[in-house]
PyMOL Python script that loads the backbone (N, CA, C, O; Angstrom):
from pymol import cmd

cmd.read_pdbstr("""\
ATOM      1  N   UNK A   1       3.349  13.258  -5.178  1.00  0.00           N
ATOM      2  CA  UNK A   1       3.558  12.465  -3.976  1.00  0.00           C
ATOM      3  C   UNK A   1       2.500  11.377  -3.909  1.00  0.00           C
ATOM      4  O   UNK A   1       1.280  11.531  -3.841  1.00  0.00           O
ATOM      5  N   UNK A   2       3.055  10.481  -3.935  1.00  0.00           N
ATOM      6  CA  UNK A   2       1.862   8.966  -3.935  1.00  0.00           C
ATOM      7  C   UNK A   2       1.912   8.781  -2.448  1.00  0.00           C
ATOM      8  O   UNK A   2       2.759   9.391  -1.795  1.00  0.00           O
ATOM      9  N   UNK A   3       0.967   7.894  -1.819  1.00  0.00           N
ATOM     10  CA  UNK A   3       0.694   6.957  -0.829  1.00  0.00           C
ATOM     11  C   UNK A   3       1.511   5.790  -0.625  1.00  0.00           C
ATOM     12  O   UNK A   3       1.673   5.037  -1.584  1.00  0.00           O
ATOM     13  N   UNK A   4       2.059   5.523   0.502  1.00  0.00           N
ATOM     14  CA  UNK A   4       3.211   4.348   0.853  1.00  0.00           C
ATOM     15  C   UNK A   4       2.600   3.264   1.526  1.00  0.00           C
ATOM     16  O   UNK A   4       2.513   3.627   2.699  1.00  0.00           O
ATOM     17  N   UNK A   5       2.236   2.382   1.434  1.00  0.00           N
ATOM     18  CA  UNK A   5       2.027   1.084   2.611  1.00  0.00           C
ATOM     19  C   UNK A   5       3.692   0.547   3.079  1.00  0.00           C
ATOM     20  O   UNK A   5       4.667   0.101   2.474  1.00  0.00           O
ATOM     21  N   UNK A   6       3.364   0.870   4.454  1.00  0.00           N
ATOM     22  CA  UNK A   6       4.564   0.465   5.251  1.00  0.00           C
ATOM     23  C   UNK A   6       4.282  -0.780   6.282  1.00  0.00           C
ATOM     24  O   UNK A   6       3.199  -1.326   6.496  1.00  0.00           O
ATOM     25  N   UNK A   7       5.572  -1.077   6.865  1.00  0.00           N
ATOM     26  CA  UNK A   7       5.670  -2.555   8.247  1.00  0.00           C
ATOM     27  C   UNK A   7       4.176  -3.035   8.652  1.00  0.00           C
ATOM     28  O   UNK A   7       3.677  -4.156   8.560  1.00  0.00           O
ATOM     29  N   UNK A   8       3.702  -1.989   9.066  1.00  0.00           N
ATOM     30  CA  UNK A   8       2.692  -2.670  10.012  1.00  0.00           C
ATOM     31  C   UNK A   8       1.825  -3.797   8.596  1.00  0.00           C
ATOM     32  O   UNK A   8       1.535  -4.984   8.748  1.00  0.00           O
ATOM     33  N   UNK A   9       1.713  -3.409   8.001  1.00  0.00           N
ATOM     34  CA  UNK A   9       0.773  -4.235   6.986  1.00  0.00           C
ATOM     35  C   UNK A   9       1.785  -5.570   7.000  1.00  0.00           C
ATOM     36  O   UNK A   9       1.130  -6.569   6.702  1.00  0.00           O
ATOM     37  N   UNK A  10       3.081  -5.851   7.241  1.00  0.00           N
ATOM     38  CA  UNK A  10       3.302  -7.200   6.988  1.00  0.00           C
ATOM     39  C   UNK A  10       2.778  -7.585   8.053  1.00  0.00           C
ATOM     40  O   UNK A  10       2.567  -6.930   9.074  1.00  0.00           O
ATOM     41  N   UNK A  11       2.373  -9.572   7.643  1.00  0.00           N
ATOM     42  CA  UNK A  11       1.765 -10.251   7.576  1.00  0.00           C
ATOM     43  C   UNK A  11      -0.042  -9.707   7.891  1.00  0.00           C
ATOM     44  O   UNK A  11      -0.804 -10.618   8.215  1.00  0.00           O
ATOM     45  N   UNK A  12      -0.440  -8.752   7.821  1.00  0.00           N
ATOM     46  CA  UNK A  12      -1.638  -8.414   8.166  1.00  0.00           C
ATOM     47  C   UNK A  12      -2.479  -8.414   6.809  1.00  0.00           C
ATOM     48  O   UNK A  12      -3.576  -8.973   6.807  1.00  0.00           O
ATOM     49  N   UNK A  13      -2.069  -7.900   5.841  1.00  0.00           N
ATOM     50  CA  UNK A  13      -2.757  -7.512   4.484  1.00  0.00           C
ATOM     51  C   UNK A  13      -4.211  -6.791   4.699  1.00  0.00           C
ATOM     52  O   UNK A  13      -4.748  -6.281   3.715  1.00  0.00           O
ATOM     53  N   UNK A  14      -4.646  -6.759   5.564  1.00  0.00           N
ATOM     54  CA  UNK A  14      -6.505  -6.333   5.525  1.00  0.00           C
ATOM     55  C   UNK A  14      -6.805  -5.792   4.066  1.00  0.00           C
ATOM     56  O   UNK A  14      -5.948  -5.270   3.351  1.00  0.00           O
ATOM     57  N   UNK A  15      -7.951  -5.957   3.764  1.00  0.00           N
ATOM     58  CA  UNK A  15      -8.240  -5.339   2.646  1.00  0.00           C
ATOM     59  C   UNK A  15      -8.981  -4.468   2.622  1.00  0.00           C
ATOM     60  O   UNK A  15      -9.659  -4.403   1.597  1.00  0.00           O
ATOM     61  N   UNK A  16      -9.179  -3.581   3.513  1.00  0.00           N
ATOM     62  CA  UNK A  16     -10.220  -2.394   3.766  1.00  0.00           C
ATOM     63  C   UNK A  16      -9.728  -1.379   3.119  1.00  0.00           C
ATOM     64  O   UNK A  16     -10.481  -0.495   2.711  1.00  0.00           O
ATOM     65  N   UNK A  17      -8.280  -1.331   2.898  1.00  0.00           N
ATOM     66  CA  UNK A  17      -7.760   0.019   1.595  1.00  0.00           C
ATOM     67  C   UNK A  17      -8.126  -0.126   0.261  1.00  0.00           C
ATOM     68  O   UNK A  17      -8.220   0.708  -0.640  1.00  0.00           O
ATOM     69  N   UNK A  18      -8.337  -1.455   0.290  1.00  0.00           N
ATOM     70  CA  UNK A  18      -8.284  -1.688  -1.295  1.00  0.00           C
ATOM     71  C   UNK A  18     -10.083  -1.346  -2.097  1.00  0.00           C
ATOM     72  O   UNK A  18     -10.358  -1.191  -3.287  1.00  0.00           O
ATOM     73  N   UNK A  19     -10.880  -1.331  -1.042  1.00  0.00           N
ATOM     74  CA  UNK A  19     -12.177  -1.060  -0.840  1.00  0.00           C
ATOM     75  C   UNK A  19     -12.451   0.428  -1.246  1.00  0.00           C
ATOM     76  O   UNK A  19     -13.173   0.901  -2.124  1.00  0.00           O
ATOM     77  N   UNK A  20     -11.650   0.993  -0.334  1.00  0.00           N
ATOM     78  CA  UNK A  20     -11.753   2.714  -0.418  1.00  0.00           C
ATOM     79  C   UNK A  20     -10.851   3.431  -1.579  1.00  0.00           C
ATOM     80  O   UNK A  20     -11.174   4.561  -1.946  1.00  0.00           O
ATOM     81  N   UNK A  21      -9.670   2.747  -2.182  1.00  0.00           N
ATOM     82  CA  UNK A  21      -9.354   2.838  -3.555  1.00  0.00           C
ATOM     83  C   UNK A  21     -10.078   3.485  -4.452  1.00  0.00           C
ATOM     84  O   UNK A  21     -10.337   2.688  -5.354  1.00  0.00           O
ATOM     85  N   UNK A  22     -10.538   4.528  -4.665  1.00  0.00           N
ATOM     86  CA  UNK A  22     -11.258   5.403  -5.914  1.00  0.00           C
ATOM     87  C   UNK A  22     -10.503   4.500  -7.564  1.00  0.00           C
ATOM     88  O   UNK A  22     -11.261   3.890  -8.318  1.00  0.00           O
ATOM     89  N   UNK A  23      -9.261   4.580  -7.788  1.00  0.00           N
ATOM     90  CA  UNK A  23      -8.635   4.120  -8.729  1.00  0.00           C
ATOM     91  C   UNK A  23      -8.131   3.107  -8.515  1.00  0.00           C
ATOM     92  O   UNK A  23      -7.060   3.119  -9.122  1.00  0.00           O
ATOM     93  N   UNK A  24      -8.250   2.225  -8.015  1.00  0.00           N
ATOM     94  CA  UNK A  24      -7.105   0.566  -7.908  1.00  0.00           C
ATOM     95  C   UNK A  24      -6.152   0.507  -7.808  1.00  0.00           C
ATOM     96  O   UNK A  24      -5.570  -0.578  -7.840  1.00  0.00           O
ATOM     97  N   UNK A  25      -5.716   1.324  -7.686  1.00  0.00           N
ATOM     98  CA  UNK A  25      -3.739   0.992  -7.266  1.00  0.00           C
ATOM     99  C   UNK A  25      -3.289   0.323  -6.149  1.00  0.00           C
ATOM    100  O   UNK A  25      -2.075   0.131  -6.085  1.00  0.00           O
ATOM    101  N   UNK A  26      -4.117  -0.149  -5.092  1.00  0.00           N
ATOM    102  CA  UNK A  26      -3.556  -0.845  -4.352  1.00  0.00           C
ATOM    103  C   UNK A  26      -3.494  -2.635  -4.732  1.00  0.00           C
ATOM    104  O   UNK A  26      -4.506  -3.332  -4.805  1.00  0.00           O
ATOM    105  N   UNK A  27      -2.609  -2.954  -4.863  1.00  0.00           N
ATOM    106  CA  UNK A  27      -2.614  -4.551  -4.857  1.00  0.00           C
ATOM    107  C   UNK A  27      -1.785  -5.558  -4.004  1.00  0.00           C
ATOM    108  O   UNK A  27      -0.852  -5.022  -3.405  1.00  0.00           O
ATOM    109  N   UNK A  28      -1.902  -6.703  -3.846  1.00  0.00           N
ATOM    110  CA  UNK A  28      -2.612  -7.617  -5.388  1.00  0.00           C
ATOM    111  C   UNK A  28      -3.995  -7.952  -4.499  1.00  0.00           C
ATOM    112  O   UNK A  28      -3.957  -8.263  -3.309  1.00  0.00           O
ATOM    113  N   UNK A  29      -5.253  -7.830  -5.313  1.00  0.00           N
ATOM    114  CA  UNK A  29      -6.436  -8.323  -4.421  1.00  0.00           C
ATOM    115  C   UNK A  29      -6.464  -9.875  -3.669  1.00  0.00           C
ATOM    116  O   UNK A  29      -5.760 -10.871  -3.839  1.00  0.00           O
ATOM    117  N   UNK A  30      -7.453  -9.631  -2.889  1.00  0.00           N
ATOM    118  CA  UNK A  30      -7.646 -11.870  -2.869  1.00  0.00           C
ATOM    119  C   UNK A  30      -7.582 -12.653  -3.925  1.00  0.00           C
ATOM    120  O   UNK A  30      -7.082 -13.777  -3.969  1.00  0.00           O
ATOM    121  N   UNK A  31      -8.196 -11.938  -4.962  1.00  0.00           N
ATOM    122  CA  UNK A  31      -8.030 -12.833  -6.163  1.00  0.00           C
ATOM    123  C   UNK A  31      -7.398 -12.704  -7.400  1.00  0.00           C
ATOM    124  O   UNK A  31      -7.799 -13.105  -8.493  1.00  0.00           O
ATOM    125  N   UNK A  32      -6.450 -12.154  -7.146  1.00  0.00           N
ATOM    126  CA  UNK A  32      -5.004 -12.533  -7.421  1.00  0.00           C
ATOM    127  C   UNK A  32      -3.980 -13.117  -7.187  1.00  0.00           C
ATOM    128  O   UNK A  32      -3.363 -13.057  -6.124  1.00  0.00           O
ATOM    129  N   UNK A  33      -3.718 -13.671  -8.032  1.00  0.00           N
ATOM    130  CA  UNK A  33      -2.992 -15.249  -7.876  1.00  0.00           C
ATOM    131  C   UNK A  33      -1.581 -15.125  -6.715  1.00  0.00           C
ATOM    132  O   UNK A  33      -1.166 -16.102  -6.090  1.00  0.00           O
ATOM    133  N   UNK A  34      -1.090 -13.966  -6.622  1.00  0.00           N
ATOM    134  CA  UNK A  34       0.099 -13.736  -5.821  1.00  0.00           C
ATOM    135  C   UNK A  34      -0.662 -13.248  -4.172  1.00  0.00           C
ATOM    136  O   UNK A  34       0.156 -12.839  -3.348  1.00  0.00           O
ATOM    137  N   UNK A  35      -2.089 -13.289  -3.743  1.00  0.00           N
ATOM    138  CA  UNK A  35      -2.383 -12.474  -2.368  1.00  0.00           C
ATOM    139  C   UNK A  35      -1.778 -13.409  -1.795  1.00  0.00           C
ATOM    140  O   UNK A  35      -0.854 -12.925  -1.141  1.00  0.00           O
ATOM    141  N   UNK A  36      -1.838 -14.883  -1.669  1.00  0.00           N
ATOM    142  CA  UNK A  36      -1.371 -15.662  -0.587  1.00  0.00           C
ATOM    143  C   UNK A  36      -0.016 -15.627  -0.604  1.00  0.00           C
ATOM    144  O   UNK A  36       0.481 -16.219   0.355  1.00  0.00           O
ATOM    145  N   UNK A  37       0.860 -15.072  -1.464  1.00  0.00           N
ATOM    146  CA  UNK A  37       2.514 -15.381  -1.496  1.00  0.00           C
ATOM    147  C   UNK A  37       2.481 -13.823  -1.057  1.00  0.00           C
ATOM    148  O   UNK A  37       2.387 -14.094   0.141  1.00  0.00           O
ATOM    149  N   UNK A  38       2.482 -12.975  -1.064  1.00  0.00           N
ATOM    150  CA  UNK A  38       3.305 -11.748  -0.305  1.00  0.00           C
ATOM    151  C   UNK A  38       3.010 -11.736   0.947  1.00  0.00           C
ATOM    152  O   UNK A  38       2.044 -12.379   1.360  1.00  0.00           O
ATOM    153  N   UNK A  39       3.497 -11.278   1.457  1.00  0.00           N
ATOM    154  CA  UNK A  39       3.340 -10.403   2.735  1.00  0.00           C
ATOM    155  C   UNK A  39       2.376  -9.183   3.132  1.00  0.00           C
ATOM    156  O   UNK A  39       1.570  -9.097   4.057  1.00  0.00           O
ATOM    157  N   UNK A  40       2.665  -8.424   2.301  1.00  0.00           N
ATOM    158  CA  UNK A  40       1.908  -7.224   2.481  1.00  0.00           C
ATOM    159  C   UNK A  40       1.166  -6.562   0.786  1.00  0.00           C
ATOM    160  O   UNK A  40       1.307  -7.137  -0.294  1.00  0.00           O
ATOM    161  N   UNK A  41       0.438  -5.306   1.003  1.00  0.00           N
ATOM    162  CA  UNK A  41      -0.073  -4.966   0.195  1.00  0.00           C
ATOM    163  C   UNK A  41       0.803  -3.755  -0.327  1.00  0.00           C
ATOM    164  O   UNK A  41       1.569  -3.158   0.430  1.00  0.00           O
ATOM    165  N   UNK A  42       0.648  -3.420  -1.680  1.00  0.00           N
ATOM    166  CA  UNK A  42       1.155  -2.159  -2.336  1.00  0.00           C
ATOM    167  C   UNK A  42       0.503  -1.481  -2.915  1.00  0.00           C
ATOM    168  O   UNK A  42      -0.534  -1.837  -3.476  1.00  0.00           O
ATOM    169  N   UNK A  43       1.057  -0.121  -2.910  1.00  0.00           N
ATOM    170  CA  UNK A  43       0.666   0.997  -3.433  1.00  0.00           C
ATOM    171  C   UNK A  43       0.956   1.137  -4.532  1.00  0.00           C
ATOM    172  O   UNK A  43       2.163   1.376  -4.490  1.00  0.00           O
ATOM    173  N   UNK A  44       0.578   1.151  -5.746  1.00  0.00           N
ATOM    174  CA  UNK A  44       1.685   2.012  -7.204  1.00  0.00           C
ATOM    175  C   UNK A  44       1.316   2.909  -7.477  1.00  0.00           C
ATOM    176  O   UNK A  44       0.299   3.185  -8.114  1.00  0.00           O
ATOM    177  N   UNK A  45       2.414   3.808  -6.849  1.00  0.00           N
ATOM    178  CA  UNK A  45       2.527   4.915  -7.224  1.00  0.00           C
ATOM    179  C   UNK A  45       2.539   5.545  -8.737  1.00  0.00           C
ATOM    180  O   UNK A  45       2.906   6.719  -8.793  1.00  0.00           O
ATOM    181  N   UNK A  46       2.295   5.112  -9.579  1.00  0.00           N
ATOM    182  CA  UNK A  46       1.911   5.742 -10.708  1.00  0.00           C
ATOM    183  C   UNK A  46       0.389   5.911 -11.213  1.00  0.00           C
ATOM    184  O   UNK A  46      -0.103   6.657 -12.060  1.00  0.00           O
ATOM    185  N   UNK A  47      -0.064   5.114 -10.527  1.00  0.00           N
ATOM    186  CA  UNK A  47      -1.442   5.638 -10.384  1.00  0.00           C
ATOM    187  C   UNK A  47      -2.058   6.056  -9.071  1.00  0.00           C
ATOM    188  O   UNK A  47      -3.288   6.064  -9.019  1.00  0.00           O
ATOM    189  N   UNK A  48      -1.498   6.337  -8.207  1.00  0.00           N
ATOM    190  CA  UNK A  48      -1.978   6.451  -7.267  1.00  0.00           C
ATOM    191  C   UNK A  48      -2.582   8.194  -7.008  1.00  0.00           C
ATOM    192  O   UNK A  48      -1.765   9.075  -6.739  1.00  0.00           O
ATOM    193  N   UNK A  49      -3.505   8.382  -7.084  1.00  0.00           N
ATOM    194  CA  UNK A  49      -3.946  10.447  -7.073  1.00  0.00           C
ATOM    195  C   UNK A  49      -3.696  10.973  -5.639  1.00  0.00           C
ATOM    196  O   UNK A  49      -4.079  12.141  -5.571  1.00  0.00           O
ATOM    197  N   UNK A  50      -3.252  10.580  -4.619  1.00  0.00           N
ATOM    198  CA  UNK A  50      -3.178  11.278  -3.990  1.00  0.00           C
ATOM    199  C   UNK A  50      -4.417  11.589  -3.017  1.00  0.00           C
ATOM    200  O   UNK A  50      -4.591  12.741  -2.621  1.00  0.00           O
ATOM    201  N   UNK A  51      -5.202  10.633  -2.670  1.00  0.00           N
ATOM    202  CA  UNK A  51      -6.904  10.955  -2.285  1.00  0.00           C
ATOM    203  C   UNK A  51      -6.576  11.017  -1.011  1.00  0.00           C
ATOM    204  O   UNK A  51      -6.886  12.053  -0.421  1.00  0.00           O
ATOM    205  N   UNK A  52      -5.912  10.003  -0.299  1.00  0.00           N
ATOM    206  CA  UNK A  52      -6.045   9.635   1.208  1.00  0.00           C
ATOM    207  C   UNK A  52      -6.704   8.722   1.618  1.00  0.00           C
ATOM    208  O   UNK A  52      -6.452   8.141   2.674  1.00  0.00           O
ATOM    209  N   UNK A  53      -8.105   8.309   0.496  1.00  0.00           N
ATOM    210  CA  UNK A  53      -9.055   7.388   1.070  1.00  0.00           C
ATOM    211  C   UNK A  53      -8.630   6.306   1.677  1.00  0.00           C
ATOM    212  O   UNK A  53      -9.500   5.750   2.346  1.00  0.00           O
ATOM    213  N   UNK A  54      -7.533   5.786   1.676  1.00  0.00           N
ATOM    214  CA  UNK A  54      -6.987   4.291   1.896  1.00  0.00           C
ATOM    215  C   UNK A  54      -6.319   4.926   3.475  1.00  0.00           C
ATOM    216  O   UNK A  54      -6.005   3.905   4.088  1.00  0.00           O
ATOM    217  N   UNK A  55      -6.062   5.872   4.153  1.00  0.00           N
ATOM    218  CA  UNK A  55      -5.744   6.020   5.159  1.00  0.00           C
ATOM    219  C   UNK A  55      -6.280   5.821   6.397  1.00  0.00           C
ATOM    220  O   UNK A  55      -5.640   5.224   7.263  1.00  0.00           O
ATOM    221  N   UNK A  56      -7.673   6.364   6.639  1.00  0.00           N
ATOM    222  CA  UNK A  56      -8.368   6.005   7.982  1.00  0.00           C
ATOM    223  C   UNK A  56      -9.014   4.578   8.002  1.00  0.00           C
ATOM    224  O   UNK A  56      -9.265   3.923   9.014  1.00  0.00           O
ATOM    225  N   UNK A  57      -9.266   4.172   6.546  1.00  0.00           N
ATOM    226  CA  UNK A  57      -9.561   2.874   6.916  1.00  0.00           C
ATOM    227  C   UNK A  57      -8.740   1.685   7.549  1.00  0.00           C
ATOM    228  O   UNK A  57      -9.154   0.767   8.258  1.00  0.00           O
ATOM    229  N   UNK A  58      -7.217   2.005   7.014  1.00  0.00           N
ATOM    230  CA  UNK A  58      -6.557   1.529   7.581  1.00  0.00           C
ATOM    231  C   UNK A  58      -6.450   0.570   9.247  1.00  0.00           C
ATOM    232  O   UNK A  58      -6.313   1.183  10.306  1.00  0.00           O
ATOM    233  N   UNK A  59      -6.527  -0.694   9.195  1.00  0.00           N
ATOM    234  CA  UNK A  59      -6.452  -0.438  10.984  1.00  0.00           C
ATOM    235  C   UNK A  59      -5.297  -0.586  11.631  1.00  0.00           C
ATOM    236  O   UNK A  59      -5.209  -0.551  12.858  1.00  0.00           O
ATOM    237  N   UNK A  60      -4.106  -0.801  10.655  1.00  0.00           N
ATOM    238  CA  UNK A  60      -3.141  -1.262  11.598  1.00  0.00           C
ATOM    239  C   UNK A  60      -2.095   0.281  11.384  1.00  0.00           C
ATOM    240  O   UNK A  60      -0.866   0.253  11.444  1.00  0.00           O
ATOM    241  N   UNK A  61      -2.824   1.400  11.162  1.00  0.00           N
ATOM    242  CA  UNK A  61      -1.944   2.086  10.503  1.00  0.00           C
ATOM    243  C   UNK A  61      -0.592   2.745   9.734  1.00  0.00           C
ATOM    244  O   UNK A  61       0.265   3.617   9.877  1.00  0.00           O
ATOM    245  N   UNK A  62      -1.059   1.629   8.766  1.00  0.00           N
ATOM    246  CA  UNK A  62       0.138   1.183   7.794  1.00  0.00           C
ATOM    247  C   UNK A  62       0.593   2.547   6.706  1.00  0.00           C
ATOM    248  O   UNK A  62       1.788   2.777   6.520  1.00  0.00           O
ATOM    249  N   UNK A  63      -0.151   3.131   6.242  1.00  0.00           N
ATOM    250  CA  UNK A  63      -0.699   3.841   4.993  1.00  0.00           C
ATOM    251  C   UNK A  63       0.013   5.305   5.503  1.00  0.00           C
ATOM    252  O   UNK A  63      -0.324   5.848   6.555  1.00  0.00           O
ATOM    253  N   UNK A  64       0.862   5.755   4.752  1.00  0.00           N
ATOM    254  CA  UNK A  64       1.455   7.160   4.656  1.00  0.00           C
ATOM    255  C   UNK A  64       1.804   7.835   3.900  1.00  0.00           C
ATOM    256  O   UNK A  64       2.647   7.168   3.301  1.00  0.00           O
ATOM    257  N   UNK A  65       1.731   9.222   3.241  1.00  0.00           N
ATOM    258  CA  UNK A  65       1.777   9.843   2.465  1.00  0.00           C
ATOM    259  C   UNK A  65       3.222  10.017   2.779  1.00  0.00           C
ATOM    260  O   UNK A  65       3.764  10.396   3.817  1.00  0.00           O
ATOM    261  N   UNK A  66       3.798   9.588   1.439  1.00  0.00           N
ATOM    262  CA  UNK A  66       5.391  10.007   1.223  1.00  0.00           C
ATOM    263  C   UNK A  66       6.015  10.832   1.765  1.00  0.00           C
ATOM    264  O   UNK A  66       7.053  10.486   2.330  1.00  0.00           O
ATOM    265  N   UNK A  67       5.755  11.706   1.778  1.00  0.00           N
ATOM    266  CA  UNK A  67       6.795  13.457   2.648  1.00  0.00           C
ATOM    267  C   UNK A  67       6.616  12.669   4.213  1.00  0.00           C
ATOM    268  O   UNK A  67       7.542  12.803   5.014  1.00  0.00           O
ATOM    269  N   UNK A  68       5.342  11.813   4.624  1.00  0.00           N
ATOM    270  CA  UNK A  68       4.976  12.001   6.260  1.00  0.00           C
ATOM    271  C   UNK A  68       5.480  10.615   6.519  1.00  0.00           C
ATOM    272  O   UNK A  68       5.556  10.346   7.718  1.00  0.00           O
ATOM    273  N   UNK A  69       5.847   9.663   5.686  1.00  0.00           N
ATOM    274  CA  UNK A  69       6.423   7.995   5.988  1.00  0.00           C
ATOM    275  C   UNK A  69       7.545   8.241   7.395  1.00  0.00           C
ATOM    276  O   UNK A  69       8.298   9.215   7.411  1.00  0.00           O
ATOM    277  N   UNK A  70       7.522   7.365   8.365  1.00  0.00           N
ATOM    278  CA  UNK A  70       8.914   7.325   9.449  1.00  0.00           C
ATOM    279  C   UNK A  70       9.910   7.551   8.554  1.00  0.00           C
ATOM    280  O   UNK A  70       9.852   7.423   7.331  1.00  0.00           O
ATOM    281  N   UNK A  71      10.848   7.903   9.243  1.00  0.00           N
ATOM    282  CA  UNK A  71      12.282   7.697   8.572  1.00  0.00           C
ATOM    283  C   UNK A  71      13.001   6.067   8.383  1.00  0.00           C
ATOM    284  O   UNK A  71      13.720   5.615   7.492  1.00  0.00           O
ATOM    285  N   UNK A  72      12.518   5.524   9.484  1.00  0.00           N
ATOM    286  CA  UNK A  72      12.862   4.346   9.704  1.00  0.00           C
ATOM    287  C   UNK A  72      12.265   3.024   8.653  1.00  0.00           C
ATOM    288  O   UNK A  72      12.856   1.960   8.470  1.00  0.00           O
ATOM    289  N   UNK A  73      10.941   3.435   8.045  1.00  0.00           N
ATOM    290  CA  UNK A  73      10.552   3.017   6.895  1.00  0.00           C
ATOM    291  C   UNK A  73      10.300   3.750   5.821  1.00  0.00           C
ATOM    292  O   UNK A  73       9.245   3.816   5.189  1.00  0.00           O
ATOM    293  N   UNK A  74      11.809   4.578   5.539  1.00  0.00           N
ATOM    294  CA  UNK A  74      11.909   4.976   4.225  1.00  0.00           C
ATOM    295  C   UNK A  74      12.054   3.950   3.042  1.00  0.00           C
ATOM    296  O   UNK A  74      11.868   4.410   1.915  1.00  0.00           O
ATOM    297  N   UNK A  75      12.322   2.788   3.145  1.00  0.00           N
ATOM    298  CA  UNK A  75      12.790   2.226   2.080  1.00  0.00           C
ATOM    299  C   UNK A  75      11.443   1.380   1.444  1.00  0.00           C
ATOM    300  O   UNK A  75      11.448   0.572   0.515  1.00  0.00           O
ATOM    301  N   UNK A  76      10.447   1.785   2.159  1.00  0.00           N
ATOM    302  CA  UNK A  76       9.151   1.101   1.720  1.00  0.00           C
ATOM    303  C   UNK A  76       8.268   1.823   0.629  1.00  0.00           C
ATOM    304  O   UNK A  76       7.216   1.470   0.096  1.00  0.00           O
ATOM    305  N   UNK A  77       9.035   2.935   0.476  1.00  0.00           N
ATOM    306  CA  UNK A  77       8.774   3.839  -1.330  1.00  0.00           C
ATOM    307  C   UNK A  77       9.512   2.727  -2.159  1.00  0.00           C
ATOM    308  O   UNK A  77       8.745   2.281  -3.013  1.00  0.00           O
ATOM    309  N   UNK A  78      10.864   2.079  -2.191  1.00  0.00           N
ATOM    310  CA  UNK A  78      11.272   1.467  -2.975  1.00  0.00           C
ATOM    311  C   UNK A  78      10.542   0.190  -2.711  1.00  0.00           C
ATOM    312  O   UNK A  78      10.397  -0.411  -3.776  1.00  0.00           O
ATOM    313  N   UNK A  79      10.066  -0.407  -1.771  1.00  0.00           N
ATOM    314  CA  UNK A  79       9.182  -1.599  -1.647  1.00  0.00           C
ATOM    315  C   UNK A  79       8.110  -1.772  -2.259  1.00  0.00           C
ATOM    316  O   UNK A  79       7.645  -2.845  -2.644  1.00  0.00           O
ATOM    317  N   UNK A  80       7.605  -0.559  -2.393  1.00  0.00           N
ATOM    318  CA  UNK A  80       6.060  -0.455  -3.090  1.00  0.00           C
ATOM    319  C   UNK A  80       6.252  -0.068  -4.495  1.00  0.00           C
ATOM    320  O   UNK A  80       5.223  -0.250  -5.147  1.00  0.00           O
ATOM    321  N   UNK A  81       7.451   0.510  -5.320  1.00  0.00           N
ATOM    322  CA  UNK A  81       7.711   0.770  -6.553  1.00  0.00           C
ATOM    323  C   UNK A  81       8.185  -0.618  -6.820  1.00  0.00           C
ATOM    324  O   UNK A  81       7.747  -1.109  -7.860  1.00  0.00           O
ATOM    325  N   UNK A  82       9.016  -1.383  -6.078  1.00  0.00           N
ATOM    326  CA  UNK A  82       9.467  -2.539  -6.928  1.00  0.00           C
ATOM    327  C   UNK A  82       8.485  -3.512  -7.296  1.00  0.00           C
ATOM    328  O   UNK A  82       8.480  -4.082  -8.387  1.00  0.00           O
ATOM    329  N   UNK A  83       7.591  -3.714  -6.314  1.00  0.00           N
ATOM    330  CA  UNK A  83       6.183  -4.466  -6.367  1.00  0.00           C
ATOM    331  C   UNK A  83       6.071  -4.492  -7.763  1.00  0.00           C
ATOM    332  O   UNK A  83       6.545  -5.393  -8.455  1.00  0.00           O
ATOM    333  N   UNK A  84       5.300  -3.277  -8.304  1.00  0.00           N
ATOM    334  CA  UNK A  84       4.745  -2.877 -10.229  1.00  0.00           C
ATOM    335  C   UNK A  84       5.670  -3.304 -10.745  1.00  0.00           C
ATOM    336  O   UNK A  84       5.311  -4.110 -11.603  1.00  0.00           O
ATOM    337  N   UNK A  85       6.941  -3.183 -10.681  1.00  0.00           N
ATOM    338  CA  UNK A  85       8.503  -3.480 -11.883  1.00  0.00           C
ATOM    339  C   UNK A  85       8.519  -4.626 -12.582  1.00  0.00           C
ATOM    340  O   UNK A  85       9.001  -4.783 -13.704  1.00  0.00           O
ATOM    341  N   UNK A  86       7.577  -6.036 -11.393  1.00  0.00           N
ATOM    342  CA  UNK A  86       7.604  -7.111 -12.185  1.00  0.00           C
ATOM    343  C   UNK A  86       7.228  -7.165 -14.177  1.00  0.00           C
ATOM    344  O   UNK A  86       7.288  -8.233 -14.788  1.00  0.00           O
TER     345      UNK A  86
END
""", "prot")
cmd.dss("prot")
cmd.show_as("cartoon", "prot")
cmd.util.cbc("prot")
cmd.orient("prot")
């Protein structure tokens, strides 16, 4: 079970998850050439361990562990997998 960034992170991006990241899976940083073109930030789930760290930092509380995501933003597992596909 990976970590989901959901709604609230659009247009917000903060980067305080990407800080608490043990492994980097959250992207794309500031300095990456795509931060100013998305919307929001992602999770990839293939590297992602499962820590939590990226949760309380959170402020807009975006960040949910898969089994606990709303129902209503279920489709933001496929939002955050399509992200990596490029």
């Amino acid at each position: 079970m990976a970590f989901v960034i959901s709604a609230p992170c659009i247009d917000v991006k903060d980067t305080a998850c990407l800080n608490a990241c043990p492994v980097d899976c959250i992207h794309p940083r500031k300095d990456q050439a795509d931060f100013e073109f998305v919307r929001m930030l992602y999770i990839d789930p293939a590297i992602c361990i499962d820590c939590g760290a990226c949760v309380p930092v959170c402020p807009v509380e975006a960040i949910y562990a898969e089994d606990d995501l709303p129902y209503r933003w279920d489709h933001f597992i496929r939002v955050n997998t399509e992200y990596y596909k490029k």
